[in-house]
N, C-alpha and C positions, 0 to 999 in steps of 0.2 A: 727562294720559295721554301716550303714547310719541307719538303720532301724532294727528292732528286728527280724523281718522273714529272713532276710539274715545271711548268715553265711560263714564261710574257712571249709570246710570236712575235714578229713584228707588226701584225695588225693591229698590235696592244691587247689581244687576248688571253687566257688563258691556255693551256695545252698541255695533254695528258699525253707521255708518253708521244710527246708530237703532234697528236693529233688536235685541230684546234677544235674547242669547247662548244663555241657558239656554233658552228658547220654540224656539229655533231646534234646538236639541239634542233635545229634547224630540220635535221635530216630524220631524226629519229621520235622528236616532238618530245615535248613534259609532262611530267618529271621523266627523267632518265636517273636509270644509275649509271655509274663508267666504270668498267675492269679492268684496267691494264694486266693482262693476263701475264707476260713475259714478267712483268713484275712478281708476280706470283711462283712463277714458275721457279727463280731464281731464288726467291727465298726462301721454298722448300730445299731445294739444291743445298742452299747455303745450309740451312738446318740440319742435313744428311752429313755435309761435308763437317762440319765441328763438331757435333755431336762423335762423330766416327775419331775425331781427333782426341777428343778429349776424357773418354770413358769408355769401358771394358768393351771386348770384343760382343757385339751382339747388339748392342745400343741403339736407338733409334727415335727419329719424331715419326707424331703421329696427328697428322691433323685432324684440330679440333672442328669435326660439324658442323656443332651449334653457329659458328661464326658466322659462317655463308655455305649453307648446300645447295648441291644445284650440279645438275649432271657435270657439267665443262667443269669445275672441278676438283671431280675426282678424276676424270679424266689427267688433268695435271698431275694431281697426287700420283695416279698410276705409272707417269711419263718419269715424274722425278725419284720412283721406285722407292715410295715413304708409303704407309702406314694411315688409317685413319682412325679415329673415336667417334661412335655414333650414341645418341641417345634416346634413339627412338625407330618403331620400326617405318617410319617415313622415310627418315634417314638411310634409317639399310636399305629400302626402296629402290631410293634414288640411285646411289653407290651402284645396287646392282644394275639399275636399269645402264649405267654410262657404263660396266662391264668392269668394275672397279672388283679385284682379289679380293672376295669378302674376306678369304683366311688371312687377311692383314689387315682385318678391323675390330677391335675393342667396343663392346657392347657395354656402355654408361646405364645410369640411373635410379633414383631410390626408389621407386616402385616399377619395376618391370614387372608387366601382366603376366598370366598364364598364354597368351595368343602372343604375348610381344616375345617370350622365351621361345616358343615353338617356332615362331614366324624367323627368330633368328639362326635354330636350329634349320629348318628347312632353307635356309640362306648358305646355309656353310660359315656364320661369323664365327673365326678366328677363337675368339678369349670373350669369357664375363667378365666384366669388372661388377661384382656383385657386393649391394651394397647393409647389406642384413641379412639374418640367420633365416626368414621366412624366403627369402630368395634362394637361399643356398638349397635349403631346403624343396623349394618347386622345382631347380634346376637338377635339384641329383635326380627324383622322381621322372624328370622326362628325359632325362639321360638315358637313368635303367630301362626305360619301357622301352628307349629307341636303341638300346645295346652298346652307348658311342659312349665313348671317352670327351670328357670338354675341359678344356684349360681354362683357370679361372684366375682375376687378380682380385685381392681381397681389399676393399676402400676403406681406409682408416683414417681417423681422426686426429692429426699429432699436435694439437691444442697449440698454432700456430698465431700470431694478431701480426699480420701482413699491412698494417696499418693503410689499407685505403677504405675504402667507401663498404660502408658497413653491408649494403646490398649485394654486392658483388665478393665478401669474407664467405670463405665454403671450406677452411681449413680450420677451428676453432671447437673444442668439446662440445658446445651447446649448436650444433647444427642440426639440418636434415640430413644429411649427407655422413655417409660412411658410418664407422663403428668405432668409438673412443677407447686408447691405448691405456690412457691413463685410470680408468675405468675398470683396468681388466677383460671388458668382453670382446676386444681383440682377440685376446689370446682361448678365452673360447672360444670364437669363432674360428681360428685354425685349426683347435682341436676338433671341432664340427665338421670340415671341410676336409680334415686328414680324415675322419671315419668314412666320408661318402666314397663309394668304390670308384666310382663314375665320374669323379672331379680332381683333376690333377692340377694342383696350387703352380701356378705362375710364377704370382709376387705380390707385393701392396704397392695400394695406389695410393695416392695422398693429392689432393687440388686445396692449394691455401686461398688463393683469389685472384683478382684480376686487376689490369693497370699498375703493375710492381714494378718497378724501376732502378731497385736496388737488389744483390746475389743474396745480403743474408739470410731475410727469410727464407730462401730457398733451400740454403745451406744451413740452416736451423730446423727445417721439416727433415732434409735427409738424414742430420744427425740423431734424430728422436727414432726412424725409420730404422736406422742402423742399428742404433741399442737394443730398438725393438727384434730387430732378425737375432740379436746375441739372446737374446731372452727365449727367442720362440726355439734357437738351436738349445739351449741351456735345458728347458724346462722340457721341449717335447719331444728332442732329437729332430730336427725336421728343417730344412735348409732351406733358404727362400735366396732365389739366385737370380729374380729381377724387382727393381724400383721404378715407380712409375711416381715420377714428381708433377706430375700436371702440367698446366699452363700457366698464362697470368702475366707473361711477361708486358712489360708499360710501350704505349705506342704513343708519338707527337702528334697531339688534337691542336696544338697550337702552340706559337710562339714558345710560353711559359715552361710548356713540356719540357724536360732535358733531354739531352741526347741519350741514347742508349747504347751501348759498345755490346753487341749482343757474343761476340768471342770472350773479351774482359770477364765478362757476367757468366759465361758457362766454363770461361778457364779456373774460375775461382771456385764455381759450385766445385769441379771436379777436384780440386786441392785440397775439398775441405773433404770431401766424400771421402777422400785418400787416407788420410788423415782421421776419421771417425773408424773407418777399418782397421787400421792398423792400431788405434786405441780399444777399440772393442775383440779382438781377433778374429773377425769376419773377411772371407775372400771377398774382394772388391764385385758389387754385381752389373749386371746391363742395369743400364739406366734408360728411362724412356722418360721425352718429353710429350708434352699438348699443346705444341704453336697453335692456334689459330686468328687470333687478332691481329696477331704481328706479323702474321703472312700475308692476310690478306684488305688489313684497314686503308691503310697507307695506298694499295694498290687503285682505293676506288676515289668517290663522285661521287656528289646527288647534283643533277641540274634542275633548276626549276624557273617559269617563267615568270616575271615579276606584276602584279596585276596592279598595284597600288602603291603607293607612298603618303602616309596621313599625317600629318602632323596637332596632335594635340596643344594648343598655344599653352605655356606651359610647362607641361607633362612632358610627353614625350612622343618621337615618332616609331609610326610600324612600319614596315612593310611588306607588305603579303603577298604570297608567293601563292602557285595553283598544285603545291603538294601541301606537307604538314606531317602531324603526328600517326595519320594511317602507312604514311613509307619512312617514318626516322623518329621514333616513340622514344627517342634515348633520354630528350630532354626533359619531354615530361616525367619522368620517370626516375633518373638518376640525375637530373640537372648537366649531365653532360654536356663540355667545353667541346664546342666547333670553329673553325676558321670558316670566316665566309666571305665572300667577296662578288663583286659585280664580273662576270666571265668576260664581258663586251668591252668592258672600261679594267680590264686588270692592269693597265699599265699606269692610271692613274693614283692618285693621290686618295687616300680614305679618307672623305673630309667631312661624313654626318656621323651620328652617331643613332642608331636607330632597335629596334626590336624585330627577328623576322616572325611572322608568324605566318601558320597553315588556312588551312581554306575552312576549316569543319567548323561546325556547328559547335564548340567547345572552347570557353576562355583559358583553358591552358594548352590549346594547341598551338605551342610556340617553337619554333627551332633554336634560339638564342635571344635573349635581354641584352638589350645596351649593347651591341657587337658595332665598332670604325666599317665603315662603307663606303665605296664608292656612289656619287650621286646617283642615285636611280629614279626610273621610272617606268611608267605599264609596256612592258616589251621587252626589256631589258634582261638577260641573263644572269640568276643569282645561283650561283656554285656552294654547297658547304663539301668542304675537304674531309677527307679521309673516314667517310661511308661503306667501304666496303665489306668492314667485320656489322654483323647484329642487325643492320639496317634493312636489308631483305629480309633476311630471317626474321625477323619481329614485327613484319611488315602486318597488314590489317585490313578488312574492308572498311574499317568503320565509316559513318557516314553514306556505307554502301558506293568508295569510290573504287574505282581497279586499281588493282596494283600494276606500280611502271614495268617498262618493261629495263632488261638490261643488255650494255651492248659492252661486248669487247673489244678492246684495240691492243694491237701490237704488231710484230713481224707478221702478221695473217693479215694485215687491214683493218676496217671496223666491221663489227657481224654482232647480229643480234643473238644471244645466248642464252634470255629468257624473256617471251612474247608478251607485249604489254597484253592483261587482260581486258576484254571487253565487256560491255554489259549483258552482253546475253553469257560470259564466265559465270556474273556474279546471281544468274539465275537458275543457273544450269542442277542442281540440287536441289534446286525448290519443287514442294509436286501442290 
């Protein structure tokens, strides 16, 4: 199978982390999403454990949010004593509501509000990651008022091309995102951030993009990062003694995907970091990552139940499923590659070839074109693999349907973790 937590039962099913797929669908109804939570948990662990191996004392991941929030976890995050990145004040919300260390979370984003600074202020978050001089600026201001001291990481631009999917490119001069190196106004913005009494420089952050699969660009941004630290020590006296590389690392959506040696890929980033220091004369710094996809994609599920199979004489066949693009928008959106397969029939043969599409009212509510299937029909169990990262998160009423609910499985059993909404949910703000 794609991933090691999946597996064929003997009833010819599907099964996550053991549990089998279609009991689970049965039990909990569609769409579902599926967590294998210990999966998760383990690969924060792992994250902690290499990272600690391989760069300066202080070093850490920090999971990334955006992936999947949702109280359970941070909760995890808390358990495997890692770090989080929020960008937004929902997000810190949530974190605090599951009782998750704000002062171990990293506040993201290129327009934080005057309510969204304060609301993080009144949270206790950790560090700004601040992404412009009008922020710096709003953050010293409610600093002085409130008499505190705030650690900030400054988001720069180190004119990276990560070569994947131009949506998902957030390291490159012409973004939204952070302040260009090559530009100069980096280096004003240190000098900006040295004058505020009230803001005490952390480090730079740099996020090139997502789905990378390969160490260099990562080890091309820290190098540009490094020069940059010799330049801001050269020019302003002023020492920056953490790096924050982001996330982005590439997860198996299917077959095609390669494998990922996620040690290989951060023994080398560190060789090369080693290496840029000792050419530049800079003390080696903490380095901070931003797993979040690669924590938690692999770990999930989308179940759904199959209502159709059409065959246009022809053309070509659909078949439709009772979720879509209101709980998995990837597709239409980025044309994101899924693995899908019949949950009921996984031990057979993929013998059609067909299109899945969603329920909505919308000709591109599709989940995959042309995807090998098992023969299906109205009742049947259709699984796409590895939904865990963006697929909640980006989840939707549209069409005014609920969002599924999600359940976890592991050493705990299966347990519901986030309540599927109901229709009096999708009313409940209306006046």
């Amino acid at each position: 199978m794609l991933h090691k937590n999946l597996s064929v039962n003997d009833n010819g099913h599907l099964a996550i982390a053991g549990f089998d797929t279609v009991e689970l669908a049965k039990k909990y109804k569609t769409p579902l999403y599926v967590l294998d939570t210990d999966s998760v948990y383990e690969s924060c662990v792992k994250y902690k454990t290499l990272i600690s191996k391989y760069f300066a004392e202080g070093s850490k991941p920090l999971f990334a949010s955006k992936a999947l929030s949702c109280t359970e976890i941070y909760r995890i995050a808390e358990k495997a004593g890692i770090g989080i990145d929020v960008v937004s004040g929902g997000e810190i919300y949530t974190a605090k509501k599951a009782g998750f260390p704000l002062k171990n979370a990293y506040f993201h984003g290129n327009n934080k509000t005057d309510a969204d600074i304060a609301f993080a202020l009144d949270c206790g978050v950790g560090c700004f990651v601040v992404d412009n001089t009008e922020e710096i600026n709003a953050l010293q201001a409610e600093a002085e008022r409130r008499g505190i001291s705030v650690r900030v990481m400054l988001r720069v631009s180190p004119g990276i091309d990560p070569h994947t999917h131009k949506a998902v490119v957030t390291g490159s001069v012409d973004s939204k995102f952070g302040i260009a190196i090559e530009t100069g106004q980096a280096l004003e913005a240190i000098k900006l951030i040295s004058g505020c009494k009230n803001l005490l420089l952390e480090g730079l952050h740099c996020h090139i993009g997502s789905q990378i699969f390969e160490y260099d660009p990562f080890a091309e941004a820290a190098a540009v990062l490094i020069r940059f630290v010799s330049e801001v020590k050269a020019k302003l006296r002023i020492s920056v003694n953490a790096l924050n590389l982001g996330g982005g690392f590439g997860v198996r959506y299917t077959d095609e995907d390669p494998e990922f040696d996620y040690e290989a890929v951060l023994s080398k980033i560190s060789a090369s970091i080693k290496k840029s220091c000792a050419e530049c004369g800079v003390e080696e710094p903490k380095i901070y990552f931003e797993p979040g996809r690669s924590i938690v994609a692999a770990a999930g599920l989308t179940l759904y139940t199959v209502g159709s199979f059409k065959t246009i004489k022809g053309y070509k066949s659909y078949v439709s499923i009772d979720g879509g693009m209101p709980d998995n928008p990837r597709y239409a959106l980025y044309q994101s590659k899924y693995t899908c397969l019949i949950a009921n029939k996984a031990g057979e043969e993929k013998s059609v070839c067909a299109t899945v599409a969603g329920r909505c009212c919308e000709s591109g509510d599709l989940i995959q074109e042309d995807v090998k299937l098992q023969h299906c029909e109205r009742g049947d169990i259709l699984a796409v693999l590895v939904t865990g990262a963006y697929n909640y998160s980006m989840a939707s009423n549209y069409n005014r349907l609920p969002r599924p609910a999600m359940v976890a499985v592991g050493r705990e059993g299966d347990r519901v973790i986030i309540k599927r909404e109901s229709y009096e949910d999708l009313v409940r703000n209306d006046i």
